[in-house]
N, C-alpha and C positions, 0 to 999 in steps of 0.2 A: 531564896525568898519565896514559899511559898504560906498565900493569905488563904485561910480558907474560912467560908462566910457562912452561916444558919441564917434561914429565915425563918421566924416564928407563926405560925396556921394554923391560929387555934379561931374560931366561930365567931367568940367574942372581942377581939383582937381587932381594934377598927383601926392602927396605923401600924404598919411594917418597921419592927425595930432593927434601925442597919448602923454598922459602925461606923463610926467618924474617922477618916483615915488620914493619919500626917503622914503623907510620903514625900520624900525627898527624893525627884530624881536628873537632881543635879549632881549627885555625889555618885561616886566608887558604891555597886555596894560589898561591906565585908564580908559580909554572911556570905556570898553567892561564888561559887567557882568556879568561872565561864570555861562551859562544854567546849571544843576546836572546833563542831560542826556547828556550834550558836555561831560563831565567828563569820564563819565561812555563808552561813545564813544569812547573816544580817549585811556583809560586805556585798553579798549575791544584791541583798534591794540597796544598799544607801552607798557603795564604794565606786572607788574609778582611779581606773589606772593609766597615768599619765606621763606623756613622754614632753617634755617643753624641750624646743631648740632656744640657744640665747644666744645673746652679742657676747663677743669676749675678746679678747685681746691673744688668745693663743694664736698656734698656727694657722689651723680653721676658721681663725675669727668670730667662730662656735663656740658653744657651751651646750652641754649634752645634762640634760635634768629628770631625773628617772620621781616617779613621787609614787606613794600609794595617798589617799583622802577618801574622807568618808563624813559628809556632814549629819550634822545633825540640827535642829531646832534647840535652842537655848534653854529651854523648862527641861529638856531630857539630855540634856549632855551630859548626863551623871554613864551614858553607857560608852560613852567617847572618850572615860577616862576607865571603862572597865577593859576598852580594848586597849587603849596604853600600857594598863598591868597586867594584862596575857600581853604582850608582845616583848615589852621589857623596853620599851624604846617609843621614839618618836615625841610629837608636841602637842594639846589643844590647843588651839587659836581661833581668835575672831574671824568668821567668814563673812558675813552681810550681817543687816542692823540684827537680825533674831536670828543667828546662825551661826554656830563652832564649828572647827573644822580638827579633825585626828590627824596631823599629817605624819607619814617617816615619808625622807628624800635621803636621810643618811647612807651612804650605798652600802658600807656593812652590813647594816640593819637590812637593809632589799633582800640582801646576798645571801645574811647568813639565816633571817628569823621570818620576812615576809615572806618570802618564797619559796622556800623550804613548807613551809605553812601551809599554801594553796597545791602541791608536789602531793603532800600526806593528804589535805582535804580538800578535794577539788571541787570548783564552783561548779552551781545547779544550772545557770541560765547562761545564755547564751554570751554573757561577761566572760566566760571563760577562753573565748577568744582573743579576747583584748588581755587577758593574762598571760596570754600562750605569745604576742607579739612583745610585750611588756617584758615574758623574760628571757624571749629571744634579743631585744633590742638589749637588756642588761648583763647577758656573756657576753655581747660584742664591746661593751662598756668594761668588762671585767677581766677583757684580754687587752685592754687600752688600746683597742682599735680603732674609737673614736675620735683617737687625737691623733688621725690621719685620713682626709680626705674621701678615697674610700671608703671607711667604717662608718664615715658622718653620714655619707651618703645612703648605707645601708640605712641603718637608724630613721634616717627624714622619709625615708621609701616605707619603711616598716607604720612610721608616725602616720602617716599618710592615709594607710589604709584601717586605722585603728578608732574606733568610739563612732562617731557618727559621720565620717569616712565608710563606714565598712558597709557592704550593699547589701538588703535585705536578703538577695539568693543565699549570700553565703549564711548570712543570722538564722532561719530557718530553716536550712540545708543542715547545719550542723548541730541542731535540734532534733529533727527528725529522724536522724540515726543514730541519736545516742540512746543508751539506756540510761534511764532516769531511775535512780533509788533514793529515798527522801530519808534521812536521820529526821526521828522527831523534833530534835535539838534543831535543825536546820529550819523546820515546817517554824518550831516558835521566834525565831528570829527573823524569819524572810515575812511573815505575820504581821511583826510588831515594825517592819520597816514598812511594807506596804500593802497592809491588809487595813480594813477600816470596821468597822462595828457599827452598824447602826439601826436605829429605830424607829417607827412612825409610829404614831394612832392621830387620827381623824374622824367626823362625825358627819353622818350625813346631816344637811338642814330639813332634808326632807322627810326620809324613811328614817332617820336616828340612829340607821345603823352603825356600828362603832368598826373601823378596820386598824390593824394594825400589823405592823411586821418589823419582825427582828432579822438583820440579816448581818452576815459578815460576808465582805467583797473585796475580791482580788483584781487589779489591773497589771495586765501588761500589755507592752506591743506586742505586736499578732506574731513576731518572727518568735517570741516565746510562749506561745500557744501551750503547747506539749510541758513547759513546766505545770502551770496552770492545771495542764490535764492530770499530768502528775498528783495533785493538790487532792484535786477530785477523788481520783482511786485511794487515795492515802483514806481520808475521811468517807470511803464510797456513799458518800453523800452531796448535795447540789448538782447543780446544771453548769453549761458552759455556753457561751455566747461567744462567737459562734458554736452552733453544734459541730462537733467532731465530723460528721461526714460530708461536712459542709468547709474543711479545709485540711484534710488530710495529704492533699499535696501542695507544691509551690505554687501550680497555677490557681487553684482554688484560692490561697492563701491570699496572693495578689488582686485578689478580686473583692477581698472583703475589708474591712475599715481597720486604721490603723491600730487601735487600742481592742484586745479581749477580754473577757471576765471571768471570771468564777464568781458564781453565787451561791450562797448557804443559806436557806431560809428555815433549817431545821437545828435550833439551837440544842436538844437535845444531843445531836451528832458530835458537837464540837466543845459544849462547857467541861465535859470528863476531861478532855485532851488539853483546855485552857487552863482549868484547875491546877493541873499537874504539870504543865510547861507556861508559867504565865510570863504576861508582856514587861518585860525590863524597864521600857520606855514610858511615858506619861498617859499610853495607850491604856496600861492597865487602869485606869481611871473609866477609860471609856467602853473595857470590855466587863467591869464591875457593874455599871449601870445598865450596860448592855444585859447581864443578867437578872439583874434585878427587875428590870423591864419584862425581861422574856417568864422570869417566876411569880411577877403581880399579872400577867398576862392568866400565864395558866391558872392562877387561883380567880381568874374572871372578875379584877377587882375594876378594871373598866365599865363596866356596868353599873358602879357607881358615881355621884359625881365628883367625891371627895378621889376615888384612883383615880379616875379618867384626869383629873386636874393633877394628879400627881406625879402620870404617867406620862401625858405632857410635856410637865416640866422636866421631867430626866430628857425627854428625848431634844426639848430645846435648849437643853444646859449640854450637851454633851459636843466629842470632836471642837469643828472650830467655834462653837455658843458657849465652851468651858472657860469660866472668868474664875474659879477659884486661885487659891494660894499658889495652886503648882504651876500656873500658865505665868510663868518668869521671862524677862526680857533679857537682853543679853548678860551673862555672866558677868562682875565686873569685879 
């Protein structure tokens, strides 16, 4: 699915004709034949891989539950069932009041199609550790050594140290010596999970002056610093908060706050690249206006009052101010 938009710049042309767009993205789309590295993208920002211990009735009195999940928000679960049909397996489900959830716990499906999946495309950010426990803990599941004491025990030791268990030395530590290569397919999915688009204009009351800015922005926590940075050299464009030399090692790292950014304040660097890998999710909504914003921008249409009012309103209808058609409550 790629949309691709004209704006019309002629002199006399006093309002910008833009299309009206019906997207649906609750649904599968057909047309689209999800890349292994969108996958592996988008499961890097929105997935989690989880080990549950349960009560059971066996020897153990355990129950050993291996899951991959990946939610999403209700208006865009149309990509929670595009990961279903690249997988060939698993379920959506209700997660919270506005949240679906992709689950596989099937352990063939772990065995033969998750796993195998993340072996050929390996995660960007530091999840990849939590992968690396996940399917260590599911050979030990796969040789049924879990339905002995021993094995259970290995598993709850391994659970243990896995998701928000795991101590920042090692999340940062095992960032900072990896080499980082980005597929563009991965840049548009880790994007549309957690990248944001946004815009401002405001006026001074005093001097009139008009400011505005378009940005697209990345958060992580600091111990994935280095994807982030990654981000950066890919588009060798924006800044990073923290600067690089200001946490190039653990100690440095430890000393700065827990969430970092990328910032993009040069749209022309990144609409080529969005054009051509756009957002699956309800996102592209807000990287459309996001444009449209940034090209009434450069035609200086804020300088009048009729832009500036129009300019506005995109930036206060957009992200969480979007009340159109597509901002859907839960599935039903």
């Amino acid at each position: 699915m790629i949309i691709k938009l004209k704006m019309k710049n002629m002199q006399n042309l006093k309002i910008y004709q833009w299309p009206t767009l019906k997207l649906d993205f609750t649904k599968s789309r057909e047309d689209v034949l999800i890349n292994p590295n969108w996958v592996t993208g988008f499961i890097d920002g929105e997935g989690s891989f989880i080990i549950a211990i349960i009560a059971s009735t066996g020897a153990t009195k355990k129950k050993v539950s291996l899951r991959l999940s990946v939610t999403q928000k209700s208006h865009s679960v149309g990509v929670l069932y595009d990961l279903q049909k690249f997988f060939g397996c698993g379920s959506v489900i209700p997660s919270s009041k506005d949240c679906m959830r992709f689950v596989v716990q099937k352990k063939e499906d772990l065995f033969n199609k998750i796993i195998p999946h993340f072996i050929s495309y390996p995660l960007i950010t530091s999840k990849g550790l939590n992968f690396d426990s996940f399917r260590e803990a599911s050979e030990i599941v796969k040789k049924g050594e879990h339905l002995n004491l021993e094995g259970l025990n290995k598993i709850i030791n391994i659970k243990n140290k896995m998701n928000t268990n795991r101590s920042f030395d090692d999340l940062f530590n095992y960032l900072i010596k990896k080499e980082i290569k980005l597929n563009p397919h991965w840049i548009q999915a880790f994007v549309d999970a957690e990248g944001s688009f946004g815009t401002l204009i405001t006026k001074s009351s005093i001097s009139k002056k008009v400011v505005t800015r378009n940005r697209l922005s990345i958060s992580q926590s600091t111990h994935d610093y280095f994807v982030l940075k990654a981000i950066k050299d890919f588009f060798k464009s924006g800044y990073l908060d923290p600067k690089v030399e200001n946490i190039d090692n653990l100690d440095k790292a430890l000393q700065c706050k827990d969430s970092s950014f990328y910032y993009n304040s040069s749209p022309e660097s990144i609409l080529p690249f969005f054009d051509e890998y756009p957002m699956y999710t309800r996102k592209l909504l807000d990287y459309l206006d996001f444009k449209k914003f940034f090209l009434l921008k450069k035609d200086k249409r804020y300088l009048t009052t009729e832009g500036f009012e129009e300019m506005a309103s995109i930036a206060k209808n957009m992200n969480s101010g979007r009340s159109d058609i597509s901002n859907y409550r839960r599935i039903k």
